[in-house]
MITI-450103 format. One record per residue (C-alpha): residue number from 1; residue in one letter; x, y, z negated. Coordinates in steps of 0.5 Angstrom, whole numbers. Example, Ala and Ser with C-alpha at 12.3 -4.5 7.8 and 13.67 -1.06 7.14 Angstrom:
REM MITI-450103
1|A|25|-9|-16
2|S|27|-2|-14
//
This chain:
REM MITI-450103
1|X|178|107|-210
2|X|183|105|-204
3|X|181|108|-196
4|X|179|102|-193
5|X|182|105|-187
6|X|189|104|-189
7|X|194|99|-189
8|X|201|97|-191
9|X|203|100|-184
10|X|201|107|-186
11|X|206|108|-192
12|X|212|104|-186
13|X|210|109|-181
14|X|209|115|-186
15|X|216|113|-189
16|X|220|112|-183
17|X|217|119|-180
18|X|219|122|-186
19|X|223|130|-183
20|X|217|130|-177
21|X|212|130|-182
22|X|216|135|-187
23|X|216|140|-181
24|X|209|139|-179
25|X|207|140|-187
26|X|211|146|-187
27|X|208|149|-182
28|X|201|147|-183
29|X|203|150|-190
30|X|206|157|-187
31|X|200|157|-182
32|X|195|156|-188
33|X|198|161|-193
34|X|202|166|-189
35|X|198|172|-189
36|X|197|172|-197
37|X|199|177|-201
38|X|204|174|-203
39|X|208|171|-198
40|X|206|177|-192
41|X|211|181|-197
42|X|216|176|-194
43|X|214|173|-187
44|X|209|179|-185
45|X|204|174|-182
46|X|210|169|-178
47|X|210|162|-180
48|X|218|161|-177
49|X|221|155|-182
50|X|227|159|-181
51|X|225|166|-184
52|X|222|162|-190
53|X|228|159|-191
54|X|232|166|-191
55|X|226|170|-193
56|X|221|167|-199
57|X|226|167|-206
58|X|227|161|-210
59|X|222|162|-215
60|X|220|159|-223
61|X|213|160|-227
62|X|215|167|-229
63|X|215|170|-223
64|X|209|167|-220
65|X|205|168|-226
66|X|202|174|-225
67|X|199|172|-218
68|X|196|167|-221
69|X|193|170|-227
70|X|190|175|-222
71|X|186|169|-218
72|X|185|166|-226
73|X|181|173|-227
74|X|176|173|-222
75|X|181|176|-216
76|X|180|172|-208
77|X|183|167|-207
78|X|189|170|-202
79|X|193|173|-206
80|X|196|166|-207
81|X|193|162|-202
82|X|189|161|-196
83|X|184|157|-197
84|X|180|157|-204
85|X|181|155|-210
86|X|177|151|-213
87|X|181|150|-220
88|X|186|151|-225
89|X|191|146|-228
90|X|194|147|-234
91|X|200|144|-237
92|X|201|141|-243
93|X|207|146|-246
94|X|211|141|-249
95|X|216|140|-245
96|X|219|147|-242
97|X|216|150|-249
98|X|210|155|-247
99|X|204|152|-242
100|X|203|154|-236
101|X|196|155|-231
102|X|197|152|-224
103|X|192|153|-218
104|X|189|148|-214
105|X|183|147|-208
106|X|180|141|-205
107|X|187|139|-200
108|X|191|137|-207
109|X|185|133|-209
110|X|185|130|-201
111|X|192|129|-202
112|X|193|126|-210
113|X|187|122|-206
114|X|191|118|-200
115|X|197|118|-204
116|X|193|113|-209
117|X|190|109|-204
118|X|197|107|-202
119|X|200|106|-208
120|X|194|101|-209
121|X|196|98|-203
122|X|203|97|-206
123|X|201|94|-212
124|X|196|89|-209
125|X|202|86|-205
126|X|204|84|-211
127|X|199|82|-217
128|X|192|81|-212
129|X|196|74|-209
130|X|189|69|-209
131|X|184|75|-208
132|X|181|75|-214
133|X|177|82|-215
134|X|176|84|-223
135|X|176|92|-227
136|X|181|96|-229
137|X|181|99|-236
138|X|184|105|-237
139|X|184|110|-243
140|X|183|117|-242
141|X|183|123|-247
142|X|179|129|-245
143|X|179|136|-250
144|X|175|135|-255
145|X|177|129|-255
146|X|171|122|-257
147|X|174|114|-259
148|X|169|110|-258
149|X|169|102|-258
150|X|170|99|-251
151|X|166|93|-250
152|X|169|92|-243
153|X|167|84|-242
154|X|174|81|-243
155|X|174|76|-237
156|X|173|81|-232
157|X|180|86|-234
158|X|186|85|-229
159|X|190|91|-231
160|X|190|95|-236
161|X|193|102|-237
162|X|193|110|-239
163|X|196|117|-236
164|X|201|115|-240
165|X|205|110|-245
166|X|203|114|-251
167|X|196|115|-249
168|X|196|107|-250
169|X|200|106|-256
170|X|195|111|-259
171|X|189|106|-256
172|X|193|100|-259
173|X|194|103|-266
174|X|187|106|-266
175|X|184|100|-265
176|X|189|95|-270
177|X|186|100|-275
178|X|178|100|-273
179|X|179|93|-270
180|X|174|92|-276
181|X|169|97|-276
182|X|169|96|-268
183|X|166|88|-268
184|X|162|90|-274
185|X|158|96|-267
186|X|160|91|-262
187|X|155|84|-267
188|X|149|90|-268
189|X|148|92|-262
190|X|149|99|-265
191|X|155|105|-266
192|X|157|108|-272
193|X|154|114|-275
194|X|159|118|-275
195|X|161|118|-268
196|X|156|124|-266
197|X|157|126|-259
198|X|151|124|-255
199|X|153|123|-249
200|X|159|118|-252
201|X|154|114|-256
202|X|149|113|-250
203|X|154|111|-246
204|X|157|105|-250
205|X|151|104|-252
206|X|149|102|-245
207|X|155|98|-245
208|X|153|94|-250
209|X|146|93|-248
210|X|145|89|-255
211|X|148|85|-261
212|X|154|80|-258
213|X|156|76|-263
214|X|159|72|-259
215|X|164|78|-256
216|X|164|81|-263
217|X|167|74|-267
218|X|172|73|-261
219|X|175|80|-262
220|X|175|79|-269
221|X|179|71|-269
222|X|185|76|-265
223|X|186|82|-269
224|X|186|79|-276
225|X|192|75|-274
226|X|198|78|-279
227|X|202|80|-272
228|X|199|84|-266
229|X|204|81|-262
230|X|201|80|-254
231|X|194|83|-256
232|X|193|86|-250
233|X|194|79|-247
234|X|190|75|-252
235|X|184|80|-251
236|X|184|81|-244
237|X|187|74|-242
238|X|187|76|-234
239|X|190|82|-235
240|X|197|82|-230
241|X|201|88|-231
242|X|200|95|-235
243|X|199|101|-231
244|X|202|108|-234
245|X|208|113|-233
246|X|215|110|-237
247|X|219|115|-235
248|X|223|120|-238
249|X|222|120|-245
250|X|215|116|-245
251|X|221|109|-244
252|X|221|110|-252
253|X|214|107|-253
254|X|217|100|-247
255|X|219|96|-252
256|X|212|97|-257
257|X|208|95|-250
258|X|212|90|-249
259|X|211|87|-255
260|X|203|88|-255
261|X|203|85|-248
262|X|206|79|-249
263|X|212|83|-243
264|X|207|84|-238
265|X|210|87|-232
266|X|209|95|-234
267|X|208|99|-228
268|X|210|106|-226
269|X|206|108|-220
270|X|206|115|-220
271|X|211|121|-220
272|X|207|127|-220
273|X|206|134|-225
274|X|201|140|-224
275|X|205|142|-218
276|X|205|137|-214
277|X|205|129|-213
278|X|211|127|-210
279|X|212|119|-210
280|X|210|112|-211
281|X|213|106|-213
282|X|213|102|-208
283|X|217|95|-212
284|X|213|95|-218
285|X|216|88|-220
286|X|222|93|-222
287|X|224|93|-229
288|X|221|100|-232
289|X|228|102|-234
290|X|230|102|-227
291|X|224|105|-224
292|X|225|110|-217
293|X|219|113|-213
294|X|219|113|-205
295|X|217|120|-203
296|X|211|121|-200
297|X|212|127|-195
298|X|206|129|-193
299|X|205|131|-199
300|X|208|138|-200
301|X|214|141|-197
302|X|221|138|-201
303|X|227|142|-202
304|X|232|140|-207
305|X|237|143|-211
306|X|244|140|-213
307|X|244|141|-220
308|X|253|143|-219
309|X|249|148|-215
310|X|252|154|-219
311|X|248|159|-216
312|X|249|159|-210
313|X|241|157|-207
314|X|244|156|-199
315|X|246|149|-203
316|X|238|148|-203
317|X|237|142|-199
318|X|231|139|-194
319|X|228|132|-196
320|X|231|128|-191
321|X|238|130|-193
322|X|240|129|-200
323|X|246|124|-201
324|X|245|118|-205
325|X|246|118|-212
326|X|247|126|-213
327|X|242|130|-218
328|X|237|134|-215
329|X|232|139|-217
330|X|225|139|-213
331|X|223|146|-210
332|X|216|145|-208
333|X|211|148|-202
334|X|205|146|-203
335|X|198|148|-199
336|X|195|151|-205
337|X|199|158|-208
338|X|207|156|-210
339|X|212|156|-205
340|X|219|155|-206
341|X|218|153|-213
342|X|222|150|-218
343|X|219|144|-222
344|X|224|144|-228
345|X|225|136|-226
346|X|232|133|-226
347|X|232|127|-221
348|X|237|122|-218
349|X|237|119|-211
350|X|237|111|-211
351|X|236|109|-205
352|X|231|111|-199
353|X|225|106|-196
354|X|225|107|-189
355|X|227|114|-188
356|X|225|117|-194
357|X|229|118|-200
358|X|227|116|-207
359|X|229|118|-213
360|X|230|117|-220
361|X|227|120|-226
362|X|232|123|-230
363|X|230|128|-235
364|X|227|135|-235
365|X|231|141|-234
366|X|234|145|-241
367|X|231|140|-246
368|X|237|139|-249
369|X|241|139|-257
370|X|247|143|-258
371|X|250|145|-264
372|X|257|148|-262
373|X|260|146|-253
374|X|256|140|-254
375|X|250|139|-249
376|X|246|132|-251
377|X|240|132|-245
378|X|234|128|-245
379|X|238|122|-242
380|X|243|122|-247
381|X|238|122|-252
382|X|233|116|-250
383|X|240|112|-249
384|X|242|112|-255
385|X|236|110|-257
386|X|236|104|-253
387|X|242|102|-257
388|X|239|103|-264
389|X|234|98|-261
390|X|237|92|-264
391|X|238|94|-270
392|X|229|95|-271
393|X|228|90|-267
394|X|233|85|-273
395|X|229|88|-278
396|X|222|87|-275
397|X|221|94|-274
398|X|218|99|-268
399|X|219|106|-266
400|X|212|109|-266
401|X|215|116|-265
402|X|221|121|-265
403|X|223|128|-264
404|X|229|132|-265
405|X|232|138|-267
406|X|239|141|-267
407|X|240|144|-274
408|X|244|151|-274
409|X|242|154|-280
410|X|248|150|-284
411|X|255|149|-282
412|X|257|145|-280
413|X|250|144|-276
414|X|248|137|-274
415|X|242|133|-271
416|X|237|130|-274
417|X|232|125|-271
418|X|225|125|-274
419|X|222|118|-274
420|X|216|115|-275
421|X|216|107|-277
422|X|212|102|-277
423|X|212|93|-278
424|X|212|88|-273
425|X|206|85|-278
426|X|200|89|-278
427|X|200|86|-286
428|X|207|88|-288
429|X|209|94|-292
430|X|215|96|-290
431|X|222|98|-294
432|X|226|103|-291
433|X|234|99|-292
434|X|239|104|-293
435|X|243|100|-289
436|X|240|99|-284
437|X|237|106|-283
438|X|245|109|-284
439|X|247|104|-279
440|X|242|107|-273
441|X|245|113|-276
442|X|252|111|-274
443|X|250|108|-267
444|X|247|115|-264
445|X|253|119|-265
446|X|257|113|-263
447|X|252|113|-256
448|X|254|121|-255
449|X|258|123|-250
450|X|265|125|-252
451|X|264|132|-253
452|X|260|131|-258
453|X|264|125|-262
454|X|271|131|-261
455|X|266|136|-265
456|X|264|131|-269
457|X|270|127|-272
458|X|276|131|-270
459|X|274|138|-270
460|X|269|137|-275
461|X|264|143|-272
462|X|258|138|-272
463|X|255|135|-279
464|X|253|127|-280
465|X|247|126|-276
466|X|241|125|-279
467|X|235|121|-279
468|X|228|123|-283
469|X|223|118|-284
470|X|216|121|-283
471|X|209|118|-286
472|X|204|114|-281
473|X|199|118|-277
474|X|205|124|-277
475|X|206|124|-270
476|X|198|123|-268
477|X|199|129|-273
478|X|204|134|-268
479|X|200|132|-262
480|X|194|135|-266
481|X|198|142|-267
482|X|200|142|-260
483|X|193|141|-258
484|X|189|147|-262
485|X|195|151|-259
486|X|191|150|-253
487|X|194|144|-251
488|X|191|139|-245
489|X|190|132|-249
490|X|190|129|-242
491|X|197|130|-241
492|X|200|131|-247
493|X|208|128|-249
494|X|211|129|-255
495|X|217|133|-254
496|X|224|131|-255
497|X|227|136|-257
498|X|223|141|-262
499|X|224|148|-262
500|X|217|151|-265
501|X|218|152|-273
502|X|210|151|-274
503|X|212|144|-271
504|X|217|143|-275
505|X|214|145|-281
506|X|208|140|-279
507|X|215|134|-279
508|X|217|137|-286
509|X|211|136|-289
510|X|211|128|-288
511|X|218|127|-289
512|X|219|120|-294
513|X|226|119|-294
514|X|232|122|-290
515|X|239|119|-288
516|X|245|121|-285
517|X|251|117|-282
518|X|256|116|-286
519|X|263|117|-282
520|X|264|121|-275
521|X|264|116|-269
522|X|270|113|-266
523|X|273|118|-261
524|X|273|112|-255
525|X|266|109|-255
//
């Protein structure tokens, strides 16, 4: 809900006050936490920046964990913080290999709540011209999860959206096979039987309110079209943009929302992870391939470290001071426990609002393919796939989902992609045209950089690349397997890069056809 007492002024000021905030919030944060047990070890109770910054180490999870394991198992709160904490985060896992627990208290709650209120106001610049008021339906997934029919009246809808891209791919696919069953809930009045959760059932069932044969027949004269091309905006005809993260590797699902959107603006609003929120996005007209956050510095304390850093920490760098278009690592302060604490992201700076710098997501530290001296990141990895784009698109085929290993256990070693694959046209059973499928082959190689094509074409070290088609359902499959780890459903992404055998065994077993390029790439691409 948007702070009726805030105006765009707020993020104009807030942006170009950007380093007296910094300091202010550094202080507030030492002032707040010096006395821990954690940081007395460094500062003996002072809150001097300068002493943070020669004494306080640059830290990452292995070395915080135990502290937090410590308040997780009922120890006080100032081992890490000085004020209460009053829950625990967890990450999916996915992305750095092993989940992680993260302490919050009311201040991150406060502060995620402000940075909401202004990226509100940011969106409203550009999609409330006119005044008009209508709802927001978003798809949510909580452990255990529970799919239920909407029944959201269509004409009221503005805006649609989801945590994250796949979250609502999910929805859409869910809902292109149940579309059926859905109407035949929404014409009784009734839920089916075999949704049991009662609270899931009353919920809907007050939604309903009775049989709505009119709602019921509207629903069903859209999704028995052969293509579900622009259903989001055939459903939900006021609908403006769609709201959920599209960065990093959640760009592969662009051009399946673009499709079912009718190529609505796709808005990226938020920058953020259990560590902290860090931005918004203030030009949400933006291309989502182009999407940078403006840092919020009220937020947490930032530091950056220049990726070229090549250990030296003294390179670490205030939020003010970073360069345009260097790469940076976030090393965050935060109120609730982490100080100095590195975030595992790779961001660009692109540009600065005001004061205040913003950044481009570019990929996550370390989620990287290697066979030999070759490194193939997050970004090169969803570039590739960009390129490939056209040929799915000629042949009338989406990319539902993908991930990748480097398999070494032959040589020459090679990559390979697995793929799950779906028709435009809902009706269509798809072939799989070898040609088609050894061409994208041939393009992803041909989109690595050239250490990759040298191994691969001249010095034969890498092997033909490789890309296994797997069964619908393979994907929601993985994220299953993830989630009986302990994963959280709400935050899950599907990792680029796998490296857990039980994961690929899940892969392995849904595999229907396997191809491989046919000829090393040109050395000059």
């Amino acid at each position: 809900m948007m702070n009726p007492s805030l105006n765009l002024m707020d993020l104009e000021e807030l942006t170009s006050n950007a380093k007296q905030i910094q300091e202010d919030v550094l202080e507030e944060i030492l002032t707040l936490n010096a006395n821990t047990e954690y940081l007395h070890r460094f500062l003996h109770g002072s809150s001097d920046k300068v002493l943070f910054k020669k004494n306080v180490p640059v830290v990452t999870y292995d070395d915080v964990k135990p502290y937090i394991e410590r308040v997780a198992n009922g120890e006080p709160s100032d081992v890490i913080s000085g004020g209460p904490i009053t829950m625990f985060l967890r990450s999916t896992g996915t992305s750095g290999g092993k989940q992680k627990v993260f302490p919050v208290n009311d201040k991150y709650i406060e502060k995620l709540g402000y940075v909401i209120a202004l990226r509100s106001l940011a969106m409203s610049k550009h999609f409330d011209s006119g005044g008009e008021q209508g709802k927001a339906m978003e798809f949510h997934c909580t452990k255990p999860p529970s799919a239920t029919p909407s029944g959201l009246p269509r004409d009221e809808v503005v805006r649609v959206g989801a945590a994250f891209a796949f979250v609502l791919v999910r929805a859409i696919d869910f809902l292109e096979k149940h579309w059926k069953e859905l109407c035949s809930n929404i014409r009784s009045g009734h839920v089916s039987e075999w949704i049991t959760d009662l609270e899931g059932r009353n919920a809907v069932s007050t939604i309903l309110r009775g049989p709505d044969s009119i709602l019921a027949d509207v629903i069903e004269q859209e999704c028995s079209h052969k293509s579900w091309e622009g259903i989001i905006t055939r459903l939900w005809p006021k609908a403006k943009y769609i709201d959920c993260i599209i960065t990093g590797q959640m760009s592969q699902y662009i051009p399946m929302l673009e499709f079912y959107s009718n190529k609505l603006p796709i808005v990226s609003t938020t920058y953020g992870s259990s560590e902290s929120t860090f931005g918004m996005n203030v030009d949400p007209l933006c291309k989502p391939q182009d999407t940078s956050y403006t840092c919020a510095p009220n937020i947490s304390y930032f530091e950056f470290l220049p990726v070229d850093h090549k250990g030296d920490m003294a390179s670490i760098v205030d939020l003010v001071d970073v360069k345009l278009g260097c790469y940076y690592e976030p090393v965050v302060t935060n109120y609730f426990g982490l100080h100095r604490y590195l975030i595992g992201d790779i961001l660009q700076v692109t540009g600065f609002y005001n004061n205040t710098p913003q950044f481009r997501f570019v990929h996550r530290k370390n989620v990287v393919l290697s066979v030999r001296s070759e490194t193939t990141t997050e970004e090169d990895i969803l570039k590739a796939l960009n390129h490939v784009g056209l040929v799915l698109e000629s042949s009338d085929l989406m990319l539902m989902g993908f991930t990748c290993y480097a398999d070494i256990s032959t040589f020459p070693g090679h990559y390979v992609f697995y793929w799950e694959l779906k028709a435009k046209d809902v009706q269509d059973v798809f072939e799989l045209e070898e040609k088609v499928m050894v061409k994208c082959c041939s393009l992803l190689e041909e989109s690595f950089d050239e250490v990759y094509r040298k191994n691969r074409s001249k010095d034969e070290c890498i092997g033909p690349l490789e890309i296994r088609v797997v069964q619908q359902g393979t994907f929601d499959s993985l994220m299953e397997y993830f989630i009986s780890q302990g994963g959280s459903i709400a935050q899950y992404k599907t990792p680029i890069c796998i490296n857990s055998s039980e994961a690929l065994a899940v892969l392995e077993n849904k595999v229907l056809a396997r191809f491989f390029s046919e000829k090393s790439p040109p050395l000059d691409s």
